[in-house]
C-alpha positions as CSV (number, residue, x, y, z in Angstrom):
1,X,-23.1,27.0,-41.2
2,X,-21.3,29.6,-39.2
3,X,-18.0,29.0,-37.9
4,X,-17.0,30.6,-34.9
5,X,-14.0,33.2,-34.9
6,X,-11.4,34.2,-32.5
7,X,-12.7,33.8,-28.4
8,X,-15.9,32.2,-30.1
9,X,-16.8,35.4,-32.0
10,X,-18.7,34.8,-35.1
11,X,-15.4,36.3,-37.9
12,X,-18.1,38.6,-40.3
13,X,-18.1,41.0,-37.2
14,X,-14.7,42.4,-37.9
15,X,-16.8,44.3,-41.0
16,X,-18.9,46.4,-38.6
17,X,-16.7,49.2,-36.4
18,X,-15.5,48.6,-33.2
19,X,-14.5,50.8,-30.4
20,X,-12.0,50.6,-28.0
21,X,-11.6,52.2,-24.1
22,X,-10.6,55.7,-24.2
23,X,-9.7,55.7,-20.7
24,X,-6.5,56.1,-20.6
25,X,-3.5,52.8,-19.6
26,X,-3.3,52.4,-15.6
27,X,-2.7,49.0,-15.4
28,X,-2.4,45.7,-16.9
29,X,-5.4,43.9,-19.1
30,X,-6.1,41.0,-20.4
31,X,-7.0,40.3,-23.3
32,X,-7.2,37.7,-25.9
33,X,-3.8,35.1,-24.7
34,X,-2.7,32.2,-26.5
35,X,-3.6,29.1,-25.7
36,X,-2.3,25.4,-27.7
37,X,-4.4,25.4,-31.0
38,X,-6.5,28.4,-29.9
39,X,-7.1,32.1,-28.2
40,X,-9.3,33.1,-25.3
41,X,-10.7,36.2,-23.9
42,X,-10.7,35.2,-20.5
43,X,-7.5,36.4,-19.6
44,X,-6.2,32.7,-19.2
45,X,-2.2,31.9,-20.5
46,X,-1.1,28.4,-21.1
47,X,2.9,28.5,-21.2
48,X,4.7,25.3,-21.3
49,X,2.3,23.7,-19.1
50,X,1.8,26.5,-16.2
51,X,-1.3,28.4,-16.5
52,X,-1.6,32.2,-15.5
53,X,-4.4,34.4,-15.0
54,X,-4.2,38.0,-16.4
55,X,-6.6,40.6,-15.3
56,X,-9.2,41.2,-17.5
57,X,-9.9,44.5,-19.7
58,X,-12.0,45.4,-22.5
59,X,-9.2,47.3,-24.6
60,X,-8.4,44.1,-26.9
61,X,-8.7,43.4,-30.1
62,X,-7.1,40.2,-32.0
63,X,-4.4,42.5,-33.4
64,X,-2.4,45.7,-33.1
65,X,-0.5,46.7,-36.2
66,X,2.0,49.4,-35.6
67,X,2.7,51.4,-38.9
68,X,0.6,52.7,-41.6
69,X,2.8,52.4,-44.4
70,X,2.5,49.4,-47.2
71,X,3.6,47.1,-44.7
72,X,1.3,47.5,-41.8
73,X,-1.8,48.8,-43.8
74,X,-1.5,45.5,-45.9
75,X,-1.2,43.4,-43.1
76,X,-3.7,44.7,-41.5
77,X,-6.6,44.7,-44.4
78,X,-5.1,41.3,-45.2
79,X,-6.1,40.0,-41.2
80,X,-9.4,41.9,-40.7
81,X,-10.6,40.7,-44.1
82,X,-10.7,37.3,-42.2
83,X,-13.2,38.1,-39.9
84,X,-10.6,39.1,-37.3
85,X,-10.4,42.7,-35.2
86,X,-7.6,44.5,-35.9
87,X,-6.2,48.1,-34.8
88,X,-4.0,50.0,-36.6
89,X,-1.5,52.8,-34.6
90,X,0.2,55.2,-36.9
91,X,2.3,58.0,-35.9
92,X,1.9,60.7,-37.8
93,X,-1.1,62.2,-39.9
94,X,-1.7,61.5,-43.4
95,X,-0.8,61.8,-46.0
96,X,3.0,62.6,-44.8
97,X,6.0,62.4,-47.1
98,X,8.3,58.9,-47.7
99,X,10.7,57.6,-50.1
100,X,10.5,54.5,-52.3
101,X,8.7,55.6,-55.3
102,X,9.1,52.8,-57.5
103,X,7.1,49.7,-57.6
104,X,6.8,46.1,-59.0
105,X,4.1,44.5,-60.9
106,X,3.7,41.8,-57.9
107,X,2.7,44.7,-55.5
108,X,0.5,46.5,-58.5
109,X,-1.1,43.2,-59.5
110,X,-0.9,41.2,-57.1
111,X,-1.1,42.4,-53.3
112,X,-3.1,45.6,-53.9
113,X,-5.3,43.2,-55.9
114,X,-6.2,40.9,-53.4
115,X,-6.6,43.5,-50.6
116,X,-9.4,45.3,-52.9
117,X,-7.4,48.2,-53.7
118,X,-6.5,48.0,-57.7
119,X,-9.1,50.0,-58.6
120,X,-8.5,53.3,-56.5
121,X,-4.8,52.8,-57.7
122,X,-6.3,52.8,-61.3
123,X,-8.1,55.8,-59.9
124,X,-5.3,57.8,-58.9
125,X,-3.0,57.7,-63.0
126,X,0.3,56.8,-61.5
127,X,2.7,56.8,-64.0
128,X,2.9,53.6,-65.7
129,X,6.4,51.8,-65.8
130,X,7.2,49.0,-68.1
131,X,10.4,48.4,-66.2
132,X,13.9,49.6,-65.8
133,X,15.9,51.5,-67.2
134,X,19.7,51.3,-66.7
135,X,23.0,52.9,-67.5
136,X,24.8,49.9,-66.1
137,X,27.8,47.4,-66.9
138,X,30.1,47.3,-69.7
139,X,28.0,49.2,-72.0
140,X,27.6,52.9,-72.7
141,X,24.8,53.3,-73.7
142,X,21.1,52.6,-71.8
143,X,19.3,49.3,-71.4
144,X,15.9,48.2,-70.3
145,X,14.8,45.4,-68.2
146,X,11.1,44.6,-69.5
147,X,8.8,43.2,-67.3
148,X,6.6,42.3,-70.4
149,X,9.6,39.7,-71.3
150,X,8.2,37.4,-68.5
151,X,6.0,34.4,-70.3
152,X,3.4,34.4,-68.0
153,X,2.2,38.3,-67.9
154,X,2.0,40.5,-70.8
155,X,0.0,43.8,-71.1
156,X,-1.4,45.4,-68.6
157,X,0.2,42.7,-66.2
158,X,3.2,43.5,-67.3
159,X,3.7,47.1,-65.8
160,X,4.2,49.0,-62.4
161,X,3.6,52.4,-60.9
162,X,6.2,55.4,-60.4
163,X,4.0,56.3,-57.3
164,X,4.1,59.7,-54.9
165,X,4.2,57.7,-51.6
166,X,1.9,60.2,-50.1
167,X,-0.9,59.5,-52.4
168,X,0.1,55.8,-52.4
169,X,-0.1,55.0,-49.1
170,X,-3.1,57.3,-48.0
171,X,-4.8,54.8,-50.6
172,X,-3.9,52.0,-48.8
173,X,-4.2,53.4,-45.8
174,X,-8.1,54.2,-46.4
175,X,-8.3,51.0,-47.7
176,X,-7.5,48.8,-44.9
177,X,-10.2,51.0,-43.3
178,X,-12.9,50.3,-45.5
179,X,-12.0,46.9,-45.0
180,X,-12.7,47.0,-41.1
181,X,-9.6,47.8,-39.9
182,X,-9.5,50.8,-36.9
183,X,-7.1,53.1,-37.6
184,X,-6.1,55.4,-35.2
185,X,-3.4,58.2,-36.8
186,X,-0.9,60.5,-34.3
187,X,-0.6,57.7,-31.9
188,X,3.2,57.0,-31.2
189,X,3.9,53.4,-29.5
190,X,6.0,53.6,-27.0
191,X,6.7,49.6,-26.5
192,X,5.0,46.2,-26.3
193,X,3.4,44.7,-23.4
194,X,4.5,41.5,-22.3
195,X,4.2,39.0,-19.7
196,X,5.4,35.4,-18.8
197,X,7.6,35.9,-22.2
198,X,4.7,36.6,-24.3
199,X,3.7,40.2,-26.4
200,X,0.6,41.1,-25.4
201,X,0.0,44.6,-26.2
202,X,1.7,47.7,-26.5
203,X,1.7,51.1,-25.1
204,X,1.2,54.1,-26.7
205,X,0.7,57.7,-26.5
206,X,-2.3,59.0,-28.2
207,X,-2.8,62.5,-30.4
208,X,-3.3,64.5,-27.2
209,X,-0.3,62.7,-25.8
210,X,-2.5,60.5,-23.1
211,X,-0.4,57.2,-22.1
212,X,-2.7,53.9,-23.3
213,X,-2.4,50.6,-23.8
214,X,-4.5,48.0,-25.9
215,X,-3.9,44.0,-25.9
216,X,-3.9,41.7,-28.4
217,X,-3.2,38.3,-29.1
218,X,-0.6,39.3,-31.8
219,X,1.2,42.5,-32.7
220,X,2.9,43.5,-36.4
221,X,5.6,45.5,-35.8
222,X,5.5,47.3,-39.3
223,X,6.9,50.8,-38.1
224,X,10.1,51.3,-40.7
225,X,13.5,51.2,-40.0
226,X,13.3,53.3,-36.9
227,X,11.2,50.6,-35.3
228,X,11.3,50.8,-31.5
229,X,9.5,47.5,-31.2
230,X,12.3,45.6,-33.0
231,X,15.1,45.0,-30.3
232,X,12.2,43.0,-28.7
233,X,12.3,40.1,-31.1
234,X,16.2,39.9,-31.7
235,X,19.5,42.3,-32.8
236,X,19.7,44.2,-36.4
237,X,23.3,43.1,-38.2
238,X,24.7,45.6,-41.4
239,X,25.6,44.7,-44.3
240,X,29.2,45.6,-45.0
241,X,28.9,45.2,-48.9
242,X,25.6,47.4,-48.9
243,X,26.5,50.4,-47.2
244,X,25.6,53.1,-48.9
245,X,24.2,57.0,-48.3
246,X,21.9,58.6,-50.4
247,X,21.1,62.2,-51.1
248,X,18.4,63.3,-53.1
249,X,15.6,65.7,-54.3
250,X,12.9,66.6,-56.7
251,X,13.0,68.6,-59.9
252,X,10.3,69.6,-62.4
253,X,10.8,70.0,-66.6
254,X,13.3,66.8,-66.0
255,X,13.3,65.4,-69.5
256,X,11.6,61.4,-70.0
257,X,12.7,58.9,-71.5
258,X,11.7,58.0,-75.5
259,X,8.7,55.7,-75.8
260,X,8.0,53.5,-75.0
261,X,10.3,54.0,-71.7
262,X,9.1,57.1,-70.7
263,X,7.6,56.1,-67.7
264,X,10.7,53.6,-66.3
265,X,13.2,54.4,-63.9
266,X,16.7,55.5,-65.2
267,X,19.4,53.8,-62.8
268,X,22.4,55.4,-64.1
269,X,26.4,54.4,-62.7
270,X,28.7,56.9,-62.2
271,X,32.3,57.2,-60.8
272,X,31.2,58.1,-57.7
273,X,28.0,55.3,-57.4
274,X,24.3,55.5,-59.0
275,X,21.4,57.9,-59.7
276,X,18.1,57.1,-59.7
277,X,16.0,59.2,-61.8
278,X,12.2,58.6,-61.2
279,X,9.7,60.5,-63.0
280,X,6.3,60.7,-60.6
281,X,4.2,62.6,-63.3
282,X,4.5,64.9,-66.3
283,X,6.5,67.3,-64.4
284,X,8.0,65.9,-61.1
285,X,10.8,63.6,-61.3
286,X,12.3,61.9,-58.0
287,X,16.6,62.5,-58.3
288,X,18.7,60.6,-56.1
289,X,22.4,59.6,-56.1
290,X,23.0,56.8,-53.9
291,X,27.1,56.8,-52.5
292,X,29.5,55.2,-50.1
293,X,29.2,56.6,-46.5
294,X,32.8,58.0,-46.9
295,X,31.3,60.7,-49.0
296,X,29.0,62.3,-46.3
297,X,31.9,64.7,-45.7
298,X,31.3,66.2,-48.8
299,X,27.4,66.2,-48.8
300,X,26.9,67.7,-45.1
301,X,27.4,71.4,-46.0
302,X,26.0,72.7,-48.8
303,X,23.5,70.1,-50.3
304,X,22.3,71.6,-53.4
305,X,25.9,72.5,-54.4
306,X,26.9,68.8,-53.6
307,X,23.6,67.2,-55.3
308,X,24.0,69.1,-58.7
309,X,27.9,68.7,-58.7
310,X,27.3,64.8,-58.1
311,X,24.6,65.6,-61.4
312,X,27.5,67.0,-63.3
313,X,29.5,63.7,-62.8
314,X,26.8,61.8,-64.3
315,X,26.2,63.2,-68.2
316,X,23.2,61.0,-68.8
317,X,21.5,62.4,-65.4
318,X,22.7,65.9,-66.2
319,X,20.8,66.0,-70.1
320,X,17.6,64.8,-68.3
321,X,17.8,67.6,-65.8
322,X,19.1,70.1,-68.4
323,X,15.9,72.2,-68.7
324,X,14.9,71.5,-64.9
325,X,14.3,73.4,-62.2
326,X,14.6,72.0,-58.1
327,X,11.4,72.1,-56.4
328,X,12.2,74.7,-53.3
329,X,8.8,74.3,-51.4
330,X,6.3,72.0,-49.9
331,X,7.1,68.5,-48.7
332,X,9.2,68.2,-52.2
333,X,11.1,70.9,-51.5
334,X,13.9,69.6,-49.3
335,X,17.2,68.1,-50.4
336,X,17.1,65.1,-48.0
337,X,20.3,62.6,-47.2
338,X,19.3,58.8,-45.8
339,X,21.1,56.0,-45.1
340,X,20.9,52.9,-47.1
341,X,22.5,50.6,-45.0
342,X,21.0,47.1,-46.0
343,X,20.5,45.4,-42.7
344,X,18.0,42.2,-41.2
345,X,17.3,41.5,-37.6
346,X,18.2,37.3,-36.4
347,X,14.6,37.1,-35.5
348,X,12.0,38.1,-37.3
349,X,9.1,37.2,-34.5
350,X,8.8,36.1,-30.9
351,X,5.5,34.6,-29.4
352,X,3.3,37.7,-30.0
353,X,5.0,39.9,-31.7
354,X,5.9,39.8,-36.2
355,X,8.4,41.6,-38.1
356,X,7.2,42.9,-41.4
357,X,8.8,45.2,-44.2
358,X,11.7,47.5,-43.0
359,X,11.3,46.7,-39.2
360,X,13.0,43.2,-40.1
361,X,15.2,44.0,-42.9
362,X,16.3,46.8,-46.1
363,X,18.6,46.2,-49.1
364,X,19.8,48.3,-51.8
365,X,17.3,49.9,-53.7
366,X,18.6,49.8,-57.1
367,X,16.0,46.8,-58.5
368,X,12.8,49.0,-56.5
369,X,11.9,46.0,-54.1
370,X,11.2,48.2,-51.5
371,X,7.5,48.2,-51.3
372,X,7.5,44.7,-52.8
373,X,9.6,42.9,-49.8
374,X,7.3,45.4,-47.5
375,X,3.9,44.1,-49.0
376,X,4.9,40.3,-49.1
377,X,6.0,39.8,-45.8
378,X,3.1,41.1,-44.9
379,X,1.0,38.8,-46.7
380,X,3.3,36.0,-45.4
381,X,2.4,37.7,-41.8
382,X,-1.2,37.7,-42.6
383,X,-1.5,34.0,-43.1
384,X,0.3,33.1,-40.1
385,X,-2.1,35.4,-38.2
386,X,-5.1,34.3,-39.8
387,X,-3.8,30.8,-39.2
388,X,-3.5,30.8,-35.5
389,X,-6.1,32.6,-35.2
390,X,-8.6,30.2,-36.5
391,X,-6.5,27.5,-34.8
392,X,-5.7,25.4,-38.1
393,X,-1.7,25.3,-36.8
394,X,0.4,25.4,-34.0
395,X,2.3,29.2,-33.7
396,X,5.6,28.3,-33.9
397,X,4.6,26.2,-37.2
398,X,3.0,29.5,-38.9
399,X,6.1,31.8,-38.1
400,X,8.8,29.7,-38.9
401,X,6.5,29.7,-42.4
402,X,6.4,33.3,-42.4
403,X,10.1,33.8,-41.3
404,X,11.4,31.0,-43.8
405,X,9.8,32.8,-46.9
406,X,10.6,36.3,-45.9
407,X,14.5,35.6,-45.4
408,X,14.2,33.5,-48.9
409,X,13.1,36.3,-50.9
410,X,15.4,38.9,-48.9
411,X,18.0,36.2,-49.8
412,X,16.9,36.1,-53.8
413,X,17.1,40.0,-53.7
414,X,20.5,40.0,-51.9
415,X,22.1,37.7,-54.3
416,X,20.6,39.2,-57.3
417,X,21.7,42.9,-55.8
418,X,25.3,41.4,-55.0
419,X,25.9,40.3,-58.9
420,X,23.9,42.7,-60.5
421,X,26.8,45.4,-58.5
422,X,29.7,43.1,-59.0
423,X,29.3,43.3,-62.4
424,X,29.7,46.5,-63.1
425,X,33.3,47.7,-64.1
426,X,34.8,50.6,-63.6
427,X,38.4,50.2,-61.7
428,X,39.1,53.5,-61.3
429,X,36.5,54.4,-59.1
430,X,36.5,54.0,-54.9
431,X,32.8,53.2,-55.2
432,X,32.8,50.5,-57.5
433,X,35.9,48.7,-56.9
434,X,34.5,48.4,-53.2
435,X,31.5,46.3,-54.6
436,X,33.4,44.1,-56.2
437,X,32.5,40.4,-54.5
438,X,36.4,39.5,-54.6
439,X,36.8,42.8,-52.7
440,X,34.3,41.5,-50.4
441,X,35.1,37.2,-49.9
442,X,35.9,37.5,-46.1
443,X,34.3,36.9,-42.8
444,X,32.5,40.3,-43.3
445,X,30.0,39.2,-46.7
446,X,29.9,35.3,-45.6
447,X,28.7,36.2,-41.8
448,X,26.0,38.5,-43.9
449,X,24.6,36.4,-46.2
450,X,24.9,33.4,-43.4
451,X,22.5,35.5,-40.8
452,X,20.3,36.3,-44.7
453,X,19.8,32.6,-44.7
454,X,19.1,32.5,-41.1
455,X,21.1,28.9,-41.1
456,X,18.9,27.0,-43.3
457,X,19.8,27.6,-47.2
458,X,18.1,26.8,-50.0
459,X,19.6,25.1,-53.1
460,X,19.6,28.1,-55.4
461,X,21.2,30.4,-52.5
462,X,24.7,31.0,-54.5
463,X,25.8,33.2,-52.1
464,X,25.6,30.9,-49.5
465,X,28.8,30.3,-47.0
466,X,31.1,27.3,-48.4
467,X,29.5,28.3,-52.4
468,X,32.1,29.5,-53.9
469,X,33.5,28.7,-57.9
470,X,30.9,26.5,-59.7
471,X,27.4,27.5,-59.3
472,X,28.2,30.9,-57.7
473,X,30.7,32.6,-60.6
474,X,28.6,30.4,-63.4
475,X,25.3,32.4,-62.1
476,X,27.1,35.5,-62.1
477,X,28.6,35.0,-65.5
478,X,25.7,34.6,-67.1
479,X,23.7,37.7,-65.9
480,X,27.1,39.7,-66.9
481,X,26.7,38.5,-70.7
482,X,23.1,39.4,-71.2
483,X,23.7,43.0,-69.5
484,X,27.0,43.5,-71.8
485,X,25.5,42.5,-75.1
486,X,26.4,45.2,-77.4
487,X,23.3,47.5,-77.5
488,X,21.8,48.9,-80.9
489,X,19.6,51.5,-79.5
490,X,19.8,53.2,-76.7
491,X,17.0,51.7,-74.2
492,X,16.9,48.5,-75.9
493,X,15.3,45.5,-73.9
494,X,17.4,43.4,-72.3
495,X,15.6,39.7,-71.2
496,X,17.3,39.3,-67.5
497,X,14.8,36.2,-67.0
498,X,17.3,34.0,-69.3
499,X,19.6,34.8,-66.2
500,X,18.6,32.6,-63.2
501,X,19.4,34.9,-60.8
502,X,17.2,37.6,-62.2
503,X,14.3,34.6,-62.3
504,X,14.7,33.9,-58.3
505,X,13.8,37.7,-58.0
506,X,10.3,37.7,-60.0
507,X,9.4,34.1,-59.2
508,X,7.4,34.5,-55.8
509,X,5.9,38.5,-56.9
510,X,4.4,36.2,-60.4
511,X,2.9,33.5,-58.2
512,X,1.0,36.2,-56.2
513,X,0.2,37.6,-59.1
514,X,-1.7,34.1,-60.0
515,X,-3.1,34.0,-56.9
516,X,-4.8,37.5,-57.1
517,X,-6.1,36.9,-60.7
518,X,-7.2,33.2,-59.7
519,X,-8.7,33.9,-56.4
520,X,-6.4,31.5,-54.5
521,X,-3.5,28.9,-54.4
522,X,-3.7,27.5,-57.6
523,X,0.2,26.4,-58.0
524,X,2.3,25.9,-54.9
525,X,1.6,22.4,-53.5
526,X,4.8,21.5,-51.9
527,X,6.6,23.4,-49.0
528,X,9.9,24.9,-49.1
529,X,11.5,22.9,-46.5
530,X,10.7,19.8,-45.1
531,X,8.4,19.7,-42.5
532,X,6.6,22.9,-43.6
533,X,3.9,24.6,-44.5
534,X,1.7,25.7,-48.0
535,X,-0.5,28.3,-48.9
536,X,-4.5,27.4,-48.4
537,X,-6.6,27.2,-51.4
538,X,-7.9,30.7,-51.2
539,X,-4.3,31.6,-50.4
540,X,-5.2,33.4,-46.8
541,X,-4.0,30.8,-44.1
542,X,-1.3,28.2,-44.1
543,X,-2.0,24.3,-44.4
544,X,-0.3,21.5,-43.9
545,X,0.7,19.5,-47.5
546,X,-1.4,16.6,-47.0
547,X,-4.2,18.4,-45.5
């Protein structure tokens, strides 16, 4: 038996290509607009009660995903794969040059799994991480965080990707084509559409600058940190305690790491704050020291003579790159400074419009969640999408699930991140006696990690306003004493899972994992919060528990 899609539509036609009106924008559309339970293409709105006729148009599809980065391309594969049209706008042409090299197994393993793209990853011989490398604490010498140590993945499970973004996300970008999505590259949106409070489109100018607009029934803002689209669904807050810059570039002949850590990424403290050293292939290796913002004084001029004098502060750094030479050409040739400012919108959606990866929220770096917290909130995106769409739950139901889950595992990372810093000790340095947490107790951190929890807080949040002593210095304790254990050999594994902070941070990237070697929700039966929502069985929509 067939069951009808979105506006009646039979859902195995997303698979064939679809086209949209080329004309370009000079009015309003219709489009497919949300009804209770449902969507219609006949331009008909239900809001509270009062119904409102749009004019109808034939530029809609079910979903517009600004972005083609991890976020939006994953989002995108993960709604069309459902049966549902979807349309993807990215700015520039690929491939184009991004930071955040450094991956987790849940992303590896899990999401590119269950979006059909493991095996042009496998394709591609990133360089295979076993975990993390770190010159960190009270000890001199290197340790390794393992992600073999966790019981429930060893071998090939067990590992990550040091990945050159360009190559990693043209893969997933011709993926989510493959898959059915339309993507559409040098198209810049401009804003959303919206009427009678809803988001019902966007506009955009296309790659011979024409003004157009497309509708939708939903649109996934997953355009990075410089997301235009964001103000529309709620104000960005900073994070006081992660406030950092970061300058950085690429060398070749950098020396690895002895087996079998070759392939990790060295995180290495200094006075002045932390390198990352990333090696991307046998020769290319990804250099970056990340700093407070008080130091941009002193990188602004001259930033080869500021990056290899920060190098010279850092011996460990400085040995690797003894023998290396900075790349002076092409897209690595550039000594490039960003800032890491950890930051999360109050609202991750509004009727029509979701939040995903960096257009809702960035923290620190150092653990590589990145592309991880991009990739699961757009799962968690996805099946509120698909959900609505197939009308099995009421919208504001599915993205209070989506929202809830995102801001928990922000909230994991954030805690983890806070500790993981605090713990380090080195008093005589400006940069680390500023990340100390009782450097940090005020209004400023506690207003932070309140908004983080978006003002419902789960019982492992230790971070959480009022948690203080107890569970909070207990937790932090305990991740201190594994890191400082005296090490025998330089780059000896060091199991963080016995911490329970370092546990909250892998839990949710193993159960996806599960799901994407199981084929579906084999584990998660009860919601996180009372009166919500679980995975369905084949892990694509949400259900109610007793469903």
């Amino acid at each position: 038996m067939t069951t009808a899609g979105p506006c009646g539509r039979p859902p195995d036609r997303a698979a064939e290509p679809f086209g949209i009106d080329e004309t370009p924008a000079l009015g309003h559309g219709g489009g497919c607009a949300a009804r209770t339970g449902h969507l219609t293409m006949l331009g008909v709105l239900l809001v509270k009660g009062e119904i409102y006729v749009t004019t109808r148009t034939d530029r809609s599809v079910d979903v517009v995903v600004v972005g083609g980065g991890p976020a939006g391309s994953t989002a995108a594969t993960l709604v069309a794969m459902q049966g549902h049209r979807v349309l993807l706008l990215e700015k520039e042409r690929f491939p184009r040059y991004q930071i955040g090299e450094s991956l987790l197994p849940s992303t590896v393993h899990g999401i590119c799994r269950l979006i059909g793209a493991d095996e042009a990853l496998e394709r591609a011989a990133f360089t295979i991480k076993r975990g993390g490398t770190f010159r960190w604490g009270a000890n001199p010498q290197p340790w390794t965080f393992s992600f073999g140590i966790s019981p429930r993945f060893a071998g090939e499970a067990a590992t990550a990707y040091q990945v050159e973004r360009m190559k990693f996300d043209q893969i997933l970008l011709d993926n989510a084509r493959s898959r059915g999505v339309e993507v559409r590259e040098e198209c810049d949106v401009r804003d959303v559409v919206a009427e009678h409070g809803r988001v019902v489109g966007v506009r955009y100018a296309d790659a011979s600058g024409h003004e157009r607009e497309v509708r939708a029934a939903y649109v996934v803002d997953a355009s990075g940190h410089a997301s235009r689209l964001r103000a529309h669904a709620g104000t960005r807050h900073y994070s006081k305690f992660f406030r950092n810059l970061a300058l950085f570039g690429y060398f070749t002949g950098g020396k690895r790491l002895p087996p079998p850590n070759e392939g990790n990424i060295l995180a290495a403290a200094f006075d002045s704050g932390w390198f990352w050293y990333i090696p991307l292939g046998p020769e290319l290796t990804s250099v970056g020291a990340v700093l407070l913002p008080e130091a941009l004084d002193r990188i602004q001029g001259d930033r080869e003579r500021a990056l290899l004098d920060l190098i010279e502060e850092c011996p460990l750094i400085a040995e690797q790159l003894a023998d290396a030479e900075r790349v002076r050409t092409g897209p690595y040739g550039e000594i490039r400074i960003r800032k890491d400012y950890s930051y999360l919108q109050d609202r991750f959606w509004r009727p029509g419009l979701v939040l995903a990866g960096d257009a809702a929220c960035f923290i620190d770096p150092v653990f590589s969640s990145g592309v991880h917290l991009a990739t699961y909130s757009a799962m968690m995106a996805a099946r509120s999408i698909n959900t609505v769409l197939r009308g099995e739950a009421d919208e504001a139901a599915a993205f209070e699930e989506f929202e809830a889950r995102y801001r928990r595992e922000y909230s994991r990372f954030h805690d983890f991140l806070v500790a993981f810093y605090d713990m380090h000790q080195d008093e005589n340095s400006y940069f680390w006696s500023a990340k100390k947490l009782t450097s940090n107790t005020g209004t400023e951190l506690e207003s932070f990690v309140e908004l983080v929890g978006g003002g419902g807080w789960q019982e492992d949040a230790l971070l959480a306003p009022g948690v203080k002593g107890g569970g909070r210095d207990a937790a932090m304790r305990q991740l201190a004493d594994i890191v400082d254990q005296p090490v025998r050999a330089a780059g000896e594994d060091r199991n963080l899972l016995q911490a329970s902070l370092a546990r909250s941070v892998v839990r949710e990237g193993s159960r996806l994992q599960v799901q994407a070697v199981m084929g579906g929700n084999v584990d998660e039966v009860r919601p996180i919060r009372e009166g919500g929502l679980i995975p369905s069985a084949d892990g694509m929509h949400w259900v109610r528990p007793d469903s």
